[in-house]
LOTI-453131 format. One record per residue (C-alpha): chain; x, y, z; residue number from 1. Coordinates in steps of 0.1 Angstrom, whole numbers. Example, Ala and Ser with C-alpha at 12.3 -4.5 7.8 and 13.67 -1.06 7.14 Angstrom:
LOTI-453131
  chain      X      Y      Z  resi
      A    123    -45     78     1
      A    137    -11     71     2
This chain:
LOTI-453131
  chain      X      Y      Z  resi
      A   1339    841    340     1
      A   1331    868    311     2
      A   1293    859    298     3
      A   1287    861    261     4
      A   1259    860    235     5
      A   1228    848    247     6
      A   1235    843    284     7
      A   1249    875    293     8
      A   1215    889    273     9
      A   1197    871    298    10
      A   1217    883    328    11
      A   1216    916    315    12
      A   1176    922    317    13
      A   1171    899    343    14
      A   1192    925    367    15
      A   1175    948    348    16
      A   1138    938    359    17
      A   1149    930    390    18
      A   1161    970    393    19
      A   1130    980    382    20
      A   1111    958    409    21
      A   1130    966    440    22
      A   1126   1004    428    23
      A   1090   1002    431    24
      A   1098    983    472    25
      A   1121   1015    475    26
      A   1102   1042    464    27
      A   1075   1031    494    28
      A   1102   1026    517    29
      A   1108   1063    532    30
      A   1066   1073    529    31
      A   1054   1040    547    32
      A   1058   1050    580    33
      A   1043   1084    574    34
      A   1013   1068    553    35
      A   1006   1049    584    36
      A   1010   1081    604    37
      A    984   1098    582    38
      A    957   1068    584    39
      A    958   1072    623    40
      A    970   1033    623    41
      A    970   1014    658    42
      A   1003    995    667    43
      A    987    964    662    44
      A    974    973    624    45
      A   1013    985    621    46
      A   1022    954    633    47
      A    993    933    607    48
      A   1007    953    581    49
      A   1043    942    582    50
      A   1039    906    592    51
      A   1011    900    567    52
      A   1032    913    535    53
      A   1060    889    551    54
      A   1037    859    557    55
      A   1018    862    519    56
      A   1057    869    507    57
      A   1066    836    521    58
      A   1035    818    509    59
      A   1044    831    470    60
      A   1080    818    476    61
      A   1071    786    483    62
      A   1052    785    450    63
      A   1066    804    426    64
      A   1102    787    437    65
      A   1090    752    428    66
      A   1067    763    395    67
      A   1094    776    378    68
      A   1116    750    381    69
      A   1082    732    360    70
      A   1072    762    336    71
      A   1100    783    333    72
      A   1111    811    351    73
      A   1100    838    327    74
      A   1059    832    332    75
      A   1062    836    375    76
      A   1087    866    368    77
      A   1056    885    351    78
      A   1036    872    369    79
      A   1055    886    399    80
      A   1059    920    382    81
      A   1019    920    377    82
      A   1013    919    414    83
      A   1038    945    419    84
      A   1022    965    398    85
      A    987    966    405    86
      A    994    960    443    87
      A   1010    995    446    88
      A    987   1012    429    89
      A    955   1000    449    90
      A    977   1007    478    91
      A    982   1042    464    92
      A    944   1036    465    93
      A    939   1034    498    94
      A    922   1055    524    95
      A    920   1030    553    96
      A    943   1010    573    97
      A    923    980    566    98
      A    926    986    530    99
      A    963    992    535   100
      A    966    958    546   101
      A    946    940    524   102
      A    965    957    490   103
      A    998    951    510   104
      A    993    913    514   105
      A    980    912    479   106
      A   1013    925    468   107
      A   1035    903    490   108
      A   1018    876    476   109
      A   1032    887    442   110
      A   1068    893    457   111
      A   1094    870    443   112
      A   1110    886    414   113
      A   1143    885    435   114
      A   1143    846    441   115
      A   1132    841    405   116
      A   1164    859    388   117
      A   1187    842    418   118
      A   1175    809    400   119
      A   1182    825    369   120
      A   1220    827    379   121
      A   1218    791    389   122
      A   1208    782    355   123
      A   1235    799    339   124
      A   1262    806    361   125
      A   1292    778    371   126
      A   1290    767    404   127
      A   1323    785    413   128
      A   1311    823    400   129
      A   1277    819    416   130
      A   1285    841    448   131
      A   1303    866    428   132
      A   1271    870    404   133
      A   1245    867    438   134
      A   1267    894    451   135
      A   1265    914    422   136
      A   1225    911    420   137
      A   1225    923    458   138
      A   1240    952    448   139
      A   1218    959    418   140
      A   1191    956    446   141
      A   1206    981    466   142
      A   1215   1006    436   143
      A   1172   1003    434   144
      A   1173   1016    469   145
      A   1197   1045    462   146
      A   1173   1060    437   147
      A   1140   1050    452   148
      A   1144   1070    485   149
      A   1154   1099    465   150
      A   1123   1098    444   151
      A   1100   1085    470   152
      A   1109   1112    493   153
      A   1108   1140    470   154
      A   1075   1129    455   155
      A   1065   1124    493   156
      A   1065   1162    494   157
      A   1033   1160    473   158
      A   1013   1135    490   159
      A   1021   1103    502   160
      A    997   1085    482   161
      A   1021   1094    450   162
      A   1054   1078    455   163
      A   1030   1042    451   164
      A   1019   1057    424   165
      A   1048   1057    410   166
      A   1061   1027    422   167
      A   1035   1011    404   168
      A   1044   1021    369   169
      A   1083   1007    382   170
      A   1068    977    384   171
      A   1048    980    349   172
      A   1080    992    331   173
      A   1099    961    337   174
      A   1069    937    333   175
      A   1071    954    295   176
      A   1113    951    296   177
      A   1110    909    311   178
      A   1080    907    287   179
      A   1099    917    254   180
      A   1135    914    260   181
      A   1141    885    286   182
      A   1143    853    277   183
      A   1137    814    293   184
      A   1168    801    313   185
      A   1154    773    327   186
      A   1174    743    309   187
      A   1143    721    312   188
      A   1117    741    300   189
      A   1137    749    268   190
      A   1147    713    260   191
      A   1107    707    268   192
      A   1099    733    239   193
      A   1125    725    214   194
      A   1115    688    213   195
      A   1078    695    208   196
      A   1093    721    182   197
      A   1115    693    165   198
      A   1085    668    164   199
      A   1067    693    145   200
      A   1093    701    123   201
      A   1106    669    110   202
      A   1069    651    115   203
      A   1066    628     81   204
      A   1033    632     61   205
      A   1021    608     32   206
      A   1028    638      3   207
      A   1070    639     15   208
      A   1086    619    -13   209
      A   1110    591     -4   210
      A   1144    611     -1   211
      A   1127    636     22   212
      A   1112    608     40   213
      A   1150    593     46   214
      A   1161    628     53   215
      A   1141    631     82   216
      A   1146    599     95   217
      A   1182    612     96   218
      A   1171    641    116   219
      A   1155    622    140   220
      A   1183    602    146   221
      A   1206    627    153   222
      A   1179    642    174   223
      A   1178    614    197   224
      A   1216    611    203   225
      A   1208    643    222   226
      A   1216    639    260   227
      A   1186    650    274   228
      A   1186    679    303   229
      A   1187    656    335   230
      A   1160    668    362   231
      A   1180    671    390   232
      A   1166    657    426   233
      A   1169    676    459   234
      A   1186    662    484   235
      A   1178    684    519   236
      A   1217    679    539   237
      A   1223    695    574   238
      A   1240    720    555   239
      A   1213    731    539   240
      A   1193    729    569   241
      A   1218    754    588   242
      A   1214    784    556   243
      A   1180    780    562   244
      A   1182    790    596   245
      A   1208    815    594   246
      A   1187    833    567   247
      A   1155    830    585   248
      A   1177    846    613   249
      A   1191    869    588   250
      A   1161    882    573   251
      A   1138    882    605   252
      A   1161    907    622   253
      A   1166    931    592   254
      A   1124    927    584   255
      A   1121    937    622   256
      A   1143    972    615   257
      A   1128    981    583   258
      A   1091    974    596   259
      A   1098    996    631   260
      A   1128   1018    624   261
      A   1108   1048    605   262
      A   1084   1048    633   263
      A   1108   1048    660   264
      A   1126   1082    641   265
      A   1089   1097    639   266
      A   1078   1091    676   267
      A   1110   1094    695   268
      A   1124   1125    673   269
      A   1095   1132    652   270
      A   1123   1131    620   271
      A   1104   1142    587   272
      A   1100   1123    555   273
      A   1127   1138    539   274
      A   1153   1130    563   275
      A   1143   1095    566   276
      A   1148   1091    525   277
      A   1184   1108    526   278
      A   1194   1081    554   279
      A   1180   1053    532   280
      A   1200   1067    503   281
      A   1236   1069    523   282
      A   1225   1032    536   283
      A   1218   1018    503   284
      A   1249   1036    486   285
      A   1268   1021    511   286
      A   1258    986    505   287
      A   1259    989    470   288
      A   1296    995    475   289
      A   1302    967    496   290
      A   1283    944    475   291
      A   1295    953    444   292
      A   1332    961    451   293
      A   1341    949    490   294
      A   1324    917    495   295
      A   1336    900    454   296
      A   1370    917    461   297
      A   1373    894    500   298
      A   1357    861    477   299
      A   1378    861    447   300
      A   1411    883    455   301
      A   1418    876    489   302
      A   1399    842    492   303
      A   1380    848    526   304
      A   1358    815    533   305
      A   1320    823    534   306
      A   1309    815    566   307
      A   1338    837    586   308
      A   1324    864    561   309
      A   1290    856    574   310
      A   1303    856    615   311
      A   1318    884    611   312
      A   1284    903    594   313
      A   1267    890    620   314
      A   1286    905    649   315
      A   1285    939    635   316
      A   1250    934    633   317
      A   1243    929    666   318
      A   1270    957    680   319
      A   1247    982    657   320
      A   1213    971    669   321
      A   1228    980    708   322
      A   1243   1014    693   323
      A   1208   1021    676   324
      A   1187   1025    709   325
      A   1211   1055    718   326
      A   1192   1090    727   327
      A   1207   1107    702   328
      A   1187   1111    666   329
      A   1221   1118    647   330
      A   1239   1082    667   331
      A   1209   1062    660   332
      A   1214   1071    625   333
      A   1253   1065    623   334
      A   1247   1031    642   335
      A   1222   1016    611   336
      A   1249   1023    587   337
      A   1273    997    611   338
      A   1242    975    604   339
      A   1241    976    570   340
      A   1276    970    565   341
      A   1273    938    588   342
      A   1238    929    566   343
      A   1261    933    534   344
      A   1285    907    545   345
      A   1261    880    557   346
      A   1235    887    528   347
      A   1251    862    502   348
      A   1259    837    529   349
      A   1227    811    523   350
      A   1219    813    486   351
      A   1262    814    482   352
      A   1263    778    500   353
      A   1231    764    488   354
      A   1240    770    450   355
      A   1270    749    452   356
      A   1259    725    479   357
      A   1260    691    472   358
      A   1225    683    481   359
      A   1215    688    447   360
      A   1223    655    427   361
């Protein structure tokens, strides 16, 4: 379905502050491991690092989810882009592991600008071109991480403080973008505002004369022959219930490799910065690909069901994690694009379902 006017505006800077986001995630990606390197960490503060950005990410899922569906998305996608923001660059900040940790759990607690524009698709997007538009933001996600390693690795080569820096102003650039150019999705929210809008509007006062008066009696009228927006209740079906798992699966797995991959290069072949960030670039060009182009091509053209899309991600995925432990630097390497070709297929699988389930009534 071709988007016009307003919607497609929405779509349009939503994918664009969501670019600008996943940048700022990108640009950290390739120095991480080597910031930790420089701080003298411990494997268990490596370990506290990863697991407490995931655990604070999870916490602001669970609200920010839920409050927009109350006060729009548009507040908790600044909000989002704030924490971003400032959590970079009081990571940049940092001269401690402890400190590290803290800044890093401060901005995983501000990390859901991805789940905030997937709910802007729901708002806007039919039922039946939901995957193709989820797909299409996974890839916009990944085009982030085709830049980002570029930049972070090159501006590595100064320090590797910088790159979260600059990661930071990412993050600042589209809170200014969602700030002035995005607008509220959430069908709720904007009936909310244009009622209170409308009762100010047409609101009688003793100096109206008579055929005013009548006039906005009309108004009213007509006003309430509006259907209101009905709040729609969530019904939790096994269905549901299984995406949840698979994505907790999902995610767990792929968390694990990016949270221990760059350290397993740098201790087992003691690979440099810089060849760490061109492997993240030929990974994320390579989903961006099969995001963008493969995966809507096997949905809409050749009408592959979702789940075998998803099985057959997932054993591709687990082939490549055997390949990875090879001795070789340059295997290793080859086997994580196999994974990332298996992650691209099975990405879309739980939001996909979910957004056309029938557990919401």
């Amino acid at each position: 379905m071709a988007l016009t006017g307003e919607k497609k505006s929405i779509i349009v800077f939503a994918f664009i502050t969501v670019f600008m986001d996943s940048l700022n995630y990108a640009l950290i990606v390739p120095i991480l491991p080597y910031l930790i390197k420089e701080l003298h960490s411990t494997p268990m503060e490596e370990g506290i690092l990863f697991s407490s950005y995931a655990i604070f990410q999870l916490i602001s899922l669970m609200i920010m989810g839920p409050g927009s569906d109350v006060f729009g998305r548009k507040p908790f996608l600044l909000l989002s882009l704030f924490g971003s923001c400032f959590g970079s660059i009081f990571q940049a900040m940092s001269y401690s592991m402890w400190a590290l940790i803290v800044w890093r759990s401060f901005t995983g607690l501000f990390a859901g600008s991805l789940i905030l524009v997937q709910a802007v698709i729901a708002d806007l997007i039919p039922a039946e071109d939901r995957s193709i538009y989820l797909s299409r933001l996974d890839a916009c996600v990944t085009a982030a991480f085709i830049l980002g390693p570029a930049i972070g690795g090159i501006l590595g080569q100064v320090n590797n403080h910088f790159p979260l820096y600059v990661a930071g102003v990412a993050s600042g650039v589209a809170m200014i973008v969602a700030m002035i150019f995005l607008n509220e999705s959430n069908p709720l929210v904007i009936q909310r505002r244009n009622a209170k809008k409308n009762s100010v509007a047409v609101a009688p006062t003793e100096s109206v004369a008579a055929p005013a008066a009548e006039s906005v009696v009309e108004v009213k009228e007509e006003k309430k022959e509006e259907a209101p927006v009905e709040k729609k209740k969530l019904k939790v079906t096994k269905t549901m219930c299984l995406c949840f798992c698979f994505e907790f699966c999902l995610r767990w797995t792929v968390n694990a490799f990016d949270s221990r991959y760059g350290i397993y290069l740098t201790d087992v072949f003691d690979t440099p910065s810089i060849v760490f960030s061109g492997l993240v670039i030929i990974q994320s060009v390579l989903c961006c690909v099969f995001q963008s182009l493969i995966y809507p091509m096997l949905m809409s053209k050749l009408k592959v069901p979702i789940p075998y899309l998803a099985l057959t991600g997932m054993i591709i995925e687990f082939f490549a994690y055997l390949l990875i432990t090879v001795d070789s630097e340059y295997g290793s390497m080859a086997a994580t694009l196999l994974l990332w070709i298996g992650f691209s297929m099975a990405a879309p699988t739980s939001v996909s379902i979910i957004s056309v389930s029938e557990g919401v009534k």
